[in-house]
Each structure stands twice: as C-alpha cells, then as structure tokens.
C-alpha positions in Angstrom: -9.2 6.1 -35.6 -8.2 8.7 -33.1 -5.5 10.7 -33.7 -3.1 11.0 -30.7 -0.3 13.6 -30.5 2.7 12.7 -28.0 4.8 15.9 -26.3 8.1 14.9 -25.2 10.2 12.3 -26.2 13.3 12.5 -23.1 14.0 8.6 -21.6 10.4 8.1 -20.5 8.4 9.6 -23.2 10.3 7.9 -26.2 9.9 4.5 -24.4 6.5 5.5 -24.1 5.3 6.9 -27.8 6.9 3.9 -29.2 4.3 1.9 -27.7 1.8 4.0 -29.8 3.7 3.0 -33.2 2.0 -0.7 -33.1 -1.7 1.1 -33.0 -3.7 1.8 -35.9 -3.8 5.3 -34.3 -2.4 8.0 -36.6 1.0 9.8 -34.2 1.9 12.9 -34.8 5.2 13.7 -32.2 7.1 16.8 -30.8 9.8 17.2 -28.7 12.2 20.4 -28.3 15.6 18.6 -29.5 14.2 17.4 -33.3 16.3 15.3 -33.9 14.6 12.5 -31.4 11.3 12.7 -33.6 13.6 10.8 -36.4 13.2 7.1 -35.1 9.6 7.7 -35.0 9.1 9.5 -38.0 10.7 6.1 -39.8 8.4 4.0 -38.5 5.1 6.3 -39.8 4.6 8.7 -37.3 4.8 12.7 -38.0 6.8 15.1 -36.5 5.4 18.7 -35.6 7.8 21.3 -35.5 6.0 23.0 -33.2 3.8 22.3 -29.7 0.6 23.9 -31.4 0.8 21.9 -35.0 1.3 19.2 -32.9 -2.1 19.5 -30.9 -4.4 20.9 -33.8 -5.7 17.8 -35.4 -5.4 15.7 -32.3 -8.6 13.5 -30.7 -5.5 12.8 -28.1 -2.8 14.9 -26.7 -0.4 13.2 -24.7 2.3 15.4 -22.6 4.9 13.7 -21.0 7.7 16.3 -19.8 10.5 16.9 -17.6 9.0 19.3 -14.6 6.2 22.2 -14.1 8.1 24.8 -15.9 8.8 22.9 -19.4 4.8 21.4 -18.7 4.0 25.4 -18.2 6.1 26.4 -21.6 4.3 24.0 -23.4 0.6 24.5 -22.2 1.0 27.8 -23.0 1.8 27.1 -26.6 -1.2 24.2 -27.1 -4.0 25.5 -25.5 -5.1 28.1 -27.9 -4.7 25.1 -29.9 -6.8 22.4 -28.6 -10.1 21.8 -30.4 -13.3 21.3 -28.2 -13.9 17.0 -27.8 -10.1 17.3 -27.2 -8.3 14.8 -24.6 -5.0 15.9 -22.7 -3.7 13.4 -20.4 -1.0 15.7 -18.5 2.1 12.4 -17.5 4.6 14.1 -16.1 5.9 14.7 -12.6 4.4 18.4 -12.0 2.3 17.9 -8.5 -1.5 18.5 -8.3 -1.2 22.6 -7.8 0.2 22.5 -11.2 -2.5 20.0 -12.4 -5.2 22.1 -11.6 -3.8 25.2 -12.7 -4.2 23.7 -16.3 -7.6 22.6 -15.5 -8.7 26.1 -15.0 -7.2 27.1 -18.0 -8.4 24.8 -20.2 -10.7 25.3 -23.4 -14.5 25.0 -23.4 -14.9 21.0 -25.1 -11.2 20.1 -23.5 -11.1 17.5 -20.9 -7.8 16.8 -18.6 -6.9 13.9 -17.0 -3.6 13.8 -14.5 -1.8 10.7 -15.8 1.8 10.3 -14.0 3.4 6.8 -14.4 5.3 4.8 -11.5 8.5 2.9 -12.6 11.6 3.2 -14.9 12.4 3.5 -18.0 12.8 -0.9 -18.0 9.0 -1.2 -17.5 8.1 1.7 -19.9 10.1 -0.3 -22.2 8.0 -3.3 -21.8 4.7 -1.6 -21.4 4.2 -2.8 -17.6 3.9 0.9 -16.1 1.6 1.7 -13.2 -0.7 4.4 -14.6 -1.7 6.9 -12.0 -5.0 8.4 -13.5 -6.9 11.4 -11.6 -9.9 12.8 -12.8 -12.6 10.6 -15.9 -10.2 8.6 -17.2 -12.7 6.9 -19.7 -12.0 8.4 -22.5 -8.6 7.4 -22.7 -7.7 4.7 -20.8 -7.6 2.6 -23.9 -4.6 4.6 -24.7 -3.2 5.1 -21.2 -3.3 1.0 -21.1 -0.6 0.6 -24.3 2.1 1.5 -21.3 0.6 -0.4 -18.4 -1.8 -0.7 -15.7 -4.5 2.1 -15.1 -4.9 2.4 -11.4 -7.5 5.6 -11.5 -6.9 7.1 -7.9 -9.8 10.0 -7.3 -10.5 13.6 -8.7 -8.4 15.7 -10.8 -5.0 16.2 -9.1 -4.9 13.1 -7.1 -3.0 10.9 -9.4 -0.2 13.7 -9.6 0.0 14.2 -6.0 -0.1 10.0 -5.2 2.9 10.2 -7.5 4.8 12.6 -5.1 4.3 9.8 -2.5 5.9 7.4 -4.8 8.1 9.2 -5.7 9.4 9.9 -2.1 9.5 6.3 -0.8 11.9 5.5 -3.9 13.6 8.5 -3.1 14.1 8.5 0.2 14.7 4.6 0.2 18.0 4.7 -2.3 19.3 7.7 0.1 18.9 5.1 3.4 20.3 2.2 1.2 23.4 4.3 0.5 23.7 5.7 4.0 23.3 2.1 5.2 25.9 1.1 3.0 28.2 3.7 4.1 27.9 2.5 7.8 28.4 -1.0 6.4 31.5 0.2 5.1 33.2 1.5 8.3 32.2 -1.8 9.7 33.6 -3.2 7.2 31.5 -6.0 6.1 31.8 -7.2 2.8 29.3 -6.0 0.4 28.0 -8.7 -1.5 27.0 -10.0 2.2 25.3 -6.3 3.0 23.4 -6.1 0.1 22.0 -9.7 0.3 21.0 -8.9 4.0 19.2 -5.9 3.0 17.3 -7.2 0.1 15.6 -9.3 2.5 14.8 -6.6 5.0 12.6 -4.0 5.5 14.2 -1.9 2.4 13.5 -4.7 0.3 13.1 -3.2 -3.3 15.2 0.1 -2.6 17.8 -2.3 -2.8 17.9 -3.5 -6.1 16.9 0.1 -7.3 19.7 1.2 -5.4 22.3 -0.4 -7.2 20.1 -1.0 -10.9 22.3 -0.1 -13.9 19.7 -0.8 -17.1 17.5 1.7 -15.8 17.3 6.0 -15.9 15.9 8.3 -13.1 18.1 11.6 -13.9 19.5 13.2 -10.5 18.0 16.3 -11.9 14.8 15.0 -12.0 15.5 13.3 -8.6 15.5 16.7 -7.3 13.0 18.2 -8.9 10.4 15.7 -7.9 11.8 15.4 -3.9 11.6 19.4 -4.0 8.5 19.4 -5.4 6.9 17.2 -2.1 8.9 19.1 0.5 7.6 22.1 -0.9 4.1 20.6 -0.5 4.5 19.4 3.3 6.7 20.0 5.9 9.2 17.0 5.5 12.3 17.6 7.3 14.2 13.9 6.7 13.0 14.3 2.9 14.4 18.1 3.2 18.2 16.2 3.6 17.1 13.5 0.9 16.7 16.9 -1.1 19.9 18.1 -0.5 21.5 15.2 -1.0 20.3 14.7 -4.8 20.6 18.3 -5.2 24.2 18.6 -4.3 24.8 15.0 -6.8 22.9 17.1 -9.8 25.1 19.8 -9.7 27.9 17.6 -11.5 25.9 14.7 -12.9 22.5 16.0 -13.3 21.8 13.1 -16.3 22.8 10.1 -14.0 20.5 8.2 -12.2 19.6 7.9 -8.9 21.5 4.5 -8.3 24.6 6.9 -8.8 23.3 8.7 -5.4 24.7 5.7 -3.1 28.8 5.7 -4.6 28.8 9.6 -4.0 27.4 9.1 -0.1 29.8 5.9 0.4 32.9 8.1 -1.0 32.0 11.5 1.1 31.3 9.5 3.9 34.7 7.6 3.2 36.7 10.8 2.9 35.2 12.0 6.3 36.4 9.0 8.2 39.7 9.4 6.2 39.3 5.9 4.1 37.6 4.7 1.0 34.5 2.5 0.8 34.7 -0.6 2.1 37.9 -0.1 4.3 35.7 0.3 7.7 
C-alpha cells in the first residue's frame, strides 16, 4: 500500500489524518508541537521528528498548514526530500501565487496538486469536506476522498484561489450578520426573533455559522485568509471585513469567527452608550 505522510496536525489537520488511521495505508505524521503526534502514534501511525523524515519514504505527502509562511518553512525542509513518483497535495489556505511558486520548485518525478478544503472542523470530523482540487488530481483522489467530496476545479492554482472566494463569502457574511445584529439591537428587537428572520433571508447559512459553537475557524486565520484575497484584488468592503477580524485577533487570535459578531454588537453598543440588545 501507499505510504502517506500527513504535515500538520492544528484543528483541521488532526481531524483530518485521523481519517487516514482506518486505511490500510502505512501514516507516518509531523507536526511542530510533538506532542499532538501522540494520539496518532497510539493508534499505529509514526511520528517524524522532522518535516524531511517525514516525506522520505512517502508515495503520499499530505501538508495541511496554518498560512504561506509555515507552508514556505516547511517546503523548504521536504523538497530536497521528496523522491521522484512522489505526490504532494498542498491543503492549506496559501492562495494560488503561493501554489505555483512550489510548483516551480518542485523535484524532477514530484507531482503537486492544490487541495484546500471548504468547511469546519464538524464536517472534517465526519469526513463530509468539499475538496477543492487544482491541477491532475488522479493520483490521489482516492486519498483526498477519505475527508470528502473532490470537486476538481481547473489547472494548478485554481483550487487555492476558488478557496479565497469561499473563504470571503463566509467571511464577509458573519461580519454583515453581526453588523445586522448590532442594528437589530438599537432597534431593539428581540434576538431570538432576529435571528429566525435572518435564517430565512438572503444571509441564510451565515447565520447559523454566525452564532455556531461546536465548530473552529481561528480569528487569526480569519485574517490571514481575508488578507490574503484583498491583497489579491482590489476589495474595499472586504478591506473593512479585514480590519475588523484583524483588530478581534489581536486579543483572541484562537477563537473563532462566530466570536466576531459579540465584539461588533458590544463596540457598537458602547458607541451608542448601551449594551446589546437595549436599542
């Protein structure tokens, strides 16, 4: 069988890898902090101490990090690494600038496939992931389809940059959700009332992401991801979505993004010299 090696075990990742655990496919895993190899390692898998032991031996590599910098750390480790017949699919949220830049660095034998993933840690949980794959998937989608549905979407670098898209309609949708909540506020309408009303309306499922609990998008990440498409386009209403997570990651950067629309309803509270829900 194959042999897959899995990079980054943070909320996503580990929900991820464990889906690799029921395969027949030998796992080696890494991940900076150690100590979050140790469920894995008790149920079979081994743990690399380093990015390169990781990759050596792999038919498989798998790199699911938190941003272009810690992707950047890491590629820099593996690729010397990677044996030709070798298959990295890149997951993480890096953009497709980033995407190709490792494509041009890449290894005679190595393929690359841009892999990102839409949804939360609840449906990488339960394996139901959209799979955003750019570039010839084939020769892992058997893998890519233990966490959900592959949805291939082009060449190289389109997968990662129709992840920036998806990323800024969730984005931007829990920033109007709080904002409209914050107007429903001064009006004061009850919220149980608000939110029902919403649900049904054009914001639909930013709602329920708005005010989710079981489920973890870091702030930090949040900002990372919305900087990462205003940086591509000129997007000036995403520009004060930007802002807006930025200034909530300073303090909380591990939260998620549901704890965006409790920090806009307080500021915008305090303004009007209130609290939420006082109108």
């Amino acid at each position: 069988m194959e042999k897959i090696a899995f990079l980054g075990l943070g909320h996503m990742g580990a929900a991820m890898a464990r889906h690799l655990l029921d395969t027949d496919h030998p796992l080696t895993v890494w991940n900076r902090t150690a100590a979050r190899t140790e469920p894995f390692t008790g149920r079979g898998a081994r743990a690399a101490a380093t990015p390169a032991e990781a990759v050596r031996d792999a038919d498989v590599v798998i790199t699911m990090l938190a941003d272009p910098a810690a992707v950047e750390e890491v590629a820099a480790a593996i690729l010397p690494a990677l044996r030709p017949g070798t298959h990295w699919a890149e997951m993480s949220t890096i953009g497709p600038d980033a995407v190709r830049d490792l494509a041009a660095r890449l290894p005679e034998g190595v393929s690359l496939v841009d892999a990102p993933v839409a949804g939360s840690t609840d449906k990488a949980e339960a394996g139901e992931l959209r799979v955003l794959a750019g570039g010839d998937a084939a020769a892992v989608e058997h893998v890519l389809a233990r966490f959900g549905t592959v949805t291939h979407t082009g060449a190289l670098g389109s997968a990662a940059a129709l992840k920036l898209v998806v990323n800024t309609a969730v984005l931007g949708g829990v920033a109007l959700v709080a904002e409209a909540m914050s107007l429903a506020d001064a009006l004061g309408l009850p919220e149980d009332t608000v939110r029902g009303v919403l649900s049904t309306s054009a914001l639909g499922g930013a709602v329920p992401r708005a005010f989710a609990t079981d489920v973890n998008f870091g702030l930090a990440l949040a900002k990372k991801d919305a900087g990462l498409a205003v940086d591509t386009a000129g997007l000036p209403i995403l520009d004060a979505v930007h802002r807006q997570y930025a200034s909530a990651a300073e303090t909380a950067p591990a939260e998620d993004i549901a704890a965006l629309v409790p920090r806009v309803r307080e500021a915008a509270a305090r303004a009007r010299g209130g609290a939420p829900g006082t109108g």
